[in-house]
Wavefront OBJ file of the C-alpha trace (Angstrom):
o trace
v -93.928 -8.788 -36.705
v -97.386 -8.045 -35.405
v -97.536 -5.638 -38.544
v -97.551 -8.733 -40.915
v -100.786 -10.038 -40.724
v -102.427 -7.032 -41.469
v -100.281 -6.120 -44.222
v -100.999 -9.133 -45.724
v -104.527 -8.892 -45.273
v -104.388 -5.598 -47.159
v -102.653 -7.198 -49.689
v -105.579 -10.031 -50.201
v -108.068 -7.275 -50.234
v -106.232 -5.014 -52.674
v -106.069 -7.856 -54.653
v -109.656 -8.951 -54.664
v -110.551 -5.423 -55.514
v -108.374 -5.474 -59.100
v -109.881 -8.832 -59.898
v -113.624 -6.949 -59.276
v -112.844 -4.545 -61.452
v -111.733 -6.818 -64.070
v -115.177 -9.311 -63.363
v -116.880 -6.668 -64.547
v -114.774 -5.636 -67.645
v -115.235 -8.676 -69.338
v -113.272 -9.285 -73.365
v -110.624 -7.409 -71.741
v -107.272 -9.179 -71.411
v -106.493 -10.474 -67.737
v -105.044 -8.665 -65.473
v -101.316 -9.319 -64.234
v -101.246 -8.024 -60.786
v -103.815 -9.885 -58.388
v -101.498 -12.650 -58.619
v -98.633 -10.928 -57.663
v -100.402 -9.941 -54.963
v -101.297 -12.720 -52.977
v -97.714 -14.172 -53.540
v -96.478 -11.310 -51.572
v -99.377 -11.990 -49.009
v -98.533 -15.901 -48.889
v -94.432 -15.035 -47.968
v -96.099 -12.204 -45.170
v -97.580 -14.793 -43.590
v -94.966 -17.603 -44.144
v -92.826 -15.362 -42.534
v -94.999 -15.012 -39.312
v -95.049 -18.815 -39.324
v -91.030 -18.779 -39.536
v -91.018 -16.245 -37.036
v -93.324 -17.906 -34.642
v -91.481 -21.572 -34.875
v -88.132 -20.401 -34.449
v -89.639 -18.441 -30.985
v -91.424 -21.880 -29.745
v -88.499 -23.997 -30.910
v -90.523 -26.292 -33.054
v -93.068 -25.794 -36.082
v -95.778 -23.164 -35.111
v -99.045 -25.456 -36.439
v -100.230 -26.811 -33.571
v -103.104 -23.634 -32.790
v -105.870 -22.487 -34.362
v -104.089 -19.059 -35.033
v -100.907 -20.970 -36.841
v -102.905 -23.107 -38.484
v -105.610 -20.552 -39.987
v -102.442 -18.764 -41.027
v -101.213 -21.633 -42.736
v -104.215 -22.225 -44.469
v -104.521 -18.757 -45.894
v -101.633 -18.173 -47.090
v -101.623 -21.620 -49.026
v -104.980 -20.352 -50.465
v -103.191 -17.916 -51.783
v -100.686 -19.684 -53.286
v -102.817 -21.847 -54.661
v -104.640 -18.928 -56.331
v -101.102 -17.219 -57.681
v -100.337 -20.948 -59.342
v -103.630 -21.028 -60.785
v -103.314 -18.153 -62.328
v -99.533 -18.981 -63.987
v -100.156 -22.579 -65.101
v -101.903 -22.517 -68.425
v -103.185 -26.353 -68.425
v -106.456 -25.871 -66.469
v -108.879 -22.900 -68.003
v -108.576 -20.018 -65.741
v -111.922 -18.073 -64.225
v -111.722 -15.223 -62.800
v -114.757 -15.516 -60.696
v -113.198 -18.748 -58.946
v -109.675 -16.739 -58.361
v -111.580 -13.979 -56.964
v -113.943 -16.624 -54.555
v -110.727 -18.396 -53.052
v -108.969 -14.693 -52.570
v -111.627 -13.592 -50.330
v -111.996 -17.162 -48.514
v -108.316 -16.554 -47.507
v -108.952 -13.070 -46.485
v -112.073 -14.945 -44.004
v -109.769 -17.431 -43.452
v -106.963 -14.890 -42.152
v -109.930 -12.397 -40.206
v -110.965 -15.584 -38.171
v -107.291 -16.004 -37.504
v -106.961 -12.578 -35.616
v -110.471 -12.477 -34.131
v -111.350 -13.354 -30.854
v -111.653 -17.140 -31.147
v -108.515 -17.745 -32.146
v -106.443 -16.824 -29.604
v -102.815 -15.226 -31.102
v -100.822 -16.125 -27.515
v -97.426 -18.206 -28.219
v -97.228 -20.932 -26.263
v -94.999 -24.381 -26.258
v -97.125 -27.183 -27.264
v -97.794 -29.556 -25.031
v -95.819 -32.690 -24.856
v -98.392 -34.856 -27.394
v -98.126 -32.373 -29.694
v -94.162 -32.324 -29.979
v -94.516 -34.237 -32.789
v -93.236 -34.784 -36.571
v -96.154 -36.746 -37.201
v -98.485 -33.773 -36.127
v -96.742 -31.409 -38.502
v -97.175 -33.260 -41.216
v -100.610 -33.934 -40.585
v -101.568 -30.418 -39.795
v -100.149 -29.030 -43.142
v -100.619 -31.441 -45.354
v -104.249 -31.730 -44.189
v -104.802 -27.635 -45.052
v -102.415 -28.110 -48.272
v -105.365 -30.637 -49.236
v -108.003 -28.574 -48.163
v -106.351 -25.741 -50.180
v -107.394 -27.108 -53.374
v -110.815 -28.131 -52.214
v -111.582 -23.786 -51.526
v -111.153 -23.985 -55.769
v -112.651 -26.887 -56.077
v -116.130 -24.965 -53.556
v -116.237 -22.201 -56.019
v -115.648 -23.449 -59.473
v -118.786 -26.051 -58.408
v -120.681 -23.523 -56.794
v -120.528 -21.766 -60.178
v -120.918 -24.820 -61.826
v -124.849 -25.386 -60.607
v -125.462 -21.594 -60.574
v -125.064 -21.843 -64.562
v -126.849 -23.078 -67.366
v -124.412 -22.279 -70.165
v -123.157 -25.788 -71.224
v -119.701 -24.459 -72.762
v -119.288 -22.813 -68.930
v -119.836 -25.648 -66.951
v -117.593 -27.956 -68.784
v -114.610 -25.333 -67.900
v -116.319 -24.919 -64.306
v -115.975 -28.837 -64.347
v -112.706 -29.245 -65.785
v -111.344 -26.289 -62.685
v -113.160 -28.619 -59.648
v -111.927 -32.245 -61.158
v -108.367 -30.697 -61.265
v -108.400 -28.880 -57.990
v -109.999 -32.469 -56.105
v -107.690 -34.529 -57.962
v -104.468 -32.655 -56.631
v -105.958 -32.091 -53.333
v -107.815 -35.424 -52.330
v -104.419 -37.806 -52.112
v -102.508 -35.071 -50.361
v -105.529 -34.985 -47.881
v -106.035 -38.565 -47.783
v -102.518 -38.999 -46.623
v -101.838 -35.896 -44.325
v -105.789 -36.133 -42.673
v -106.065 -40.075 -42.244
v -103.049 -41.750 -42.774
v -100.760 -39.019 -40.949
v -103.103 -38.790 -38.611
v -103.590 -42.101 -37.532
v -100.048 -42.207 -37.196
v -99.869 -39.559 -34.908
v -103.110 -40.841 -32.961
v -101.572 -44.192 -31.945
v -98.054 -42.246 -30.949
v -99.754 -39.723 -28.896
v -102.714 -41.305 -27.419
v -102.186 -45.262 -28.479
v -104.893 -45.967 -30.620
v -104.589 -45.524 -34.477
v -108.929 -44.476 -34.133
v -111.123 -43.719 -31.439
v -114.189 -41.878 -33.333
v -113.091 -38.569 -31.718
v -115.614 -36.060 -33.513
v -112.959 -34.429 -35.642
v -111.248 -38.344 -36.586
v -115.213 -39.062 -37.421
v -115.998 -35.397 -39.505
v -112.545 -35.748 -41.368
v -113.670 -39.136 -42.572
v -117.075 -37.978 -43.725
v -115.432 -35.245 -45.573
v -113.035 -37.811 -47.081
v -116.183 -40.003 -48.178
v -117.910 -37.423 -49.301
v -115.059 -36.563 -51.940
v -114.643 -40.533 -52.852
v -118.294 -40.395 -53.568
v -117.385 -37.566 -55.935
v -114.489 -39.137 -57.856
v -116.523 -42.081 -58.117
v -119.174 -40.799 -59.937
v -117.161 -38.302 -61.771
v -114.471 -41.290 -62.653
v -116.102 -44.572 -62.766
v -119.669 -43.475 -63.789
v -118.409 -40.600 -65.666
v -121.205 -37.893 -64.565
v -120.574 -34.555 -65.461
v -124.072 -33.334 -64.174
v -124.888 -31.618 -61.050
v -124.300 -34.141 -58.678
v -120.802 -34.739 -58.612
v -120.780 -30.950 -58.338
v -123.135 -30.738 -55.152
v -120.950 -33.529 -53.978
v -117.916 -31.105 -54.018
v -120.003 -28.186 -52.499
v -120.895 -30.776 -49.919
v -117.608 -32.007 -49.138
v -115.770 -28.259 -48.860
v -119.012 -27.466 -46.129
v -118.266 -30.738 -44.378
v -114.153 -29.627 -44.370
v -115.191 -26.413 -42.832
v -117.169 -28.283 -40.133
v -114.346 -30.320 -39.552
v -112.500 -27.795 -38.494
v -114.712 -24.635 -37.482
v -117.358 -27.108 -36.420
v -115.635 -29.417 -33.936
v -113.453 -26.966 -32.319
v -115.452 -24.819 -31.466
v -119.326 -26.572 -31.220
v -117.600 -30.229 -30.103
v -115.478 -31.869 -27.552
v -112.799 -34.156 -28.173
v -109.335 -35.463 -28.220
v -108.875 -32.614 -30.690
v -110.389 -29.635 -28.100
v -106.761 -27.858 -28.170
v -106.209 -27.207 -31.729
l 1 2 3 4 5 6 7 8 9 10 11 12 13 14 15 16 17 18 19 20 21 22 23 24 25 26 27 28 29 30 31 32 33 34 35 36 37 38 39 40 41 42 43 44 45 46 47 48 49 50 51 52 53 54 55 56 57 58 59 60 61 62 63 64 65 66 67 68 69 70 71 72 73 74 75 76 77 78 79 80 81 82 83 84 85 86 87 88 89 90 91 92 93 94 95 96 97 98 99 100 101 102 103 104 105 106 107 108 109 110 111 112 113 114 115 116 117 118 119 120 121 122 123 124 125 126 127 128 129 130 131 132 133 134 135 136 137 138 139 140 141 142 143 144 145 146 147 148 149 150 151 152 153 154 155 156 157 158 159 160 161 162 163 164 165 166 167 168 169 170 171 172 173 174 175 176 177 178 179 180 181 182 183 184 185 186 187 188 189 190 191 192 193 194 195 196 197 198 199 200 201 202 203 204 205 206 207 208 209 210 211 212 213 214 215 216 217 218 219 220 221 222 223 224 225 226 227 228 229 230 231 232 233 234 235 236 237 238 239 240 241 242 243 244 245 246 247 248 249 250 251 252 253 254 255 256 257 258 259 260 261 262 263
C-alpha cells in the first residue's frame, strides 16, 4: 500500500511530460493519454484513502497527509473531466499547470511536514460534520488550482481572442468551485465549530484566512457578474484568492497557532 503513492506520483509526472511534448507541438491534434493518466493516479490515491479509513475505522481526512492526498487526487480528476467535457474551451497549458500542482500537492504530502503516521482522531474530530467540511472544502479548492492558472495566463497575455478563452476557463472553474466551498469551508464548518468546541466562530486564524479567501472570490464574481469586467482585475482577484487558499492551509498550519494546529 505504501507503493501507491509513488506510483501515482509517477503517473502525474508521466503525464505532465506527454502534455510538454504536446505544448510545444502546437496545430497538432490533442493528445488522448494525459488524461487517462491522472484518472489512474486519482483511483491510486483514492485507494490509499479507502485503505487508510477502513484501518482507523472512520474517514481518513482529518491529517495533513489524508487531506493533501485528497486534494491531489481531486486535482486530478478535475483535470481528466476537463479534458472530456467539451462545453468549456480546453488549454493545454492550464491542464498541464494543475497536473504539476497535484504532483506538489502529493510531494508535500510525503515530505517531512506532513507526517504519514495513522492515528485515531481525536474525539472532536470523530465527526460527520468534519468530513464533510474537509472534502468539500478541497473539492472547492480543486477548481480554484484551474481557475490560478487559466488567470495567471490570462494577465501574462495580450492576445485578446486568448484571454477571452483564458476567461471563459477561470469564470467556469470559480463558478463550480465557489458554492461547493462556500458550503463545505463556512457553512460546514461552522457547523462543526459549534459541535466540537461550542461556538459557530471564534476568529481562529484558519476560520479568519478561509473567510478572506472566500471574500476575495465574492469580490471576483462581483465584478466579473454584476459589473461585468472582463479586464485584469477580476483575474488578479482569482490569482489572489488561490494564494490566499494556499495560505489558508500551508500558511496557518504550519506559520500559525490555533484551534486548527492538528490538521
Amino acid at each position: 500500500m505504501n507503493l501507491l503513492p509513488t506510483a501515482s506520483a509517477a503517473l502525474m509526472l508521466f503525464s505532465a511530460l506527454v502534455q510538454l511534448v504536446w505544448l510545444f507541438r502546437p496545430g497538432r491534434p490533442p493528445e488522448k493519454a494525459s488524461h487517462w493518466l491522472l484518472a489512474l493516479s486519482a483511483a491510486l490515491l483514492a485507494t490509499v484513502i479507502t485503505w487508510r479509513s477502513m484501518l482507523i475505522g472512520f474517514p481518513a481526512l482529518t491529517g495533513s497527509y489524508e487531506s493533501l492526498v485528497f486534494y491531489a487526487a481531486f486535482v486530478c480528476l478535475i483535470c481528466f473531466a476537463y479534458r472530456l467535457q467539451t462545453r468549456v474551451p480546453y488549454s493545454p497549458g492550464v491542464q498541464f499547470g494543475a497536473t504539476i500542482a497535484a504532483f506538489a500537492l502529493l510531494a508535500v504530502a510525503n515530505s517531512p511536514i506532513a507526517p504519514q503516521a495513522l492515528l485515531a482522531p481525536i474525539p472532536a474530530l470523530r465527526s460527520g460534520w468534519l468530513v464533510a467540511h474537509v472534502a468539500l472544502s478541497f473539492v472547492g479548492e480543486s477548481f480554484l488550482v484551474c481557475s490560478f492558472f487559466a488567470s495567471a495566463a490570462f494577465l501574462a497575455t495580450r492576445d485578446e481572442a486568448r484571454r477571452l478563452r483564458y476567461d471563459r476557463i477561470a469564470y467556469t472553474a470559480i463558478a463550480a468551485g465557489y458554492p461547493i466551498f462556500t458550503v463545505g469551508a463556512l457553512v460546514f464548518g461552522a457547523i462543526w465549530a459549534e459541535n466540537a468546541w461550542g461556538s459557530w466562530w471564534s476568529w481562529d486564524p484558519k476560520e479568519t484566512w478561509a473567510l478572506v479567501t472566500w471574500l476575495v472570490y465574492t469580490a471576483y464574481l462581483h465584478l466579473r457578474l454584476i459589473r461585468k469586467r472582463r479586464d485584469s482585475l477580476p483575474s488578479l482577484l482569482a490569482v489572489i484568492g488561490f494564494l490566499c487558499a494556499l495560505f489558508t492551509f500551508f500558511g496557518v498550519n504550519y506559520l500559525l497557532s490555533g484551534l486548527h494546529s492538528y490538521g
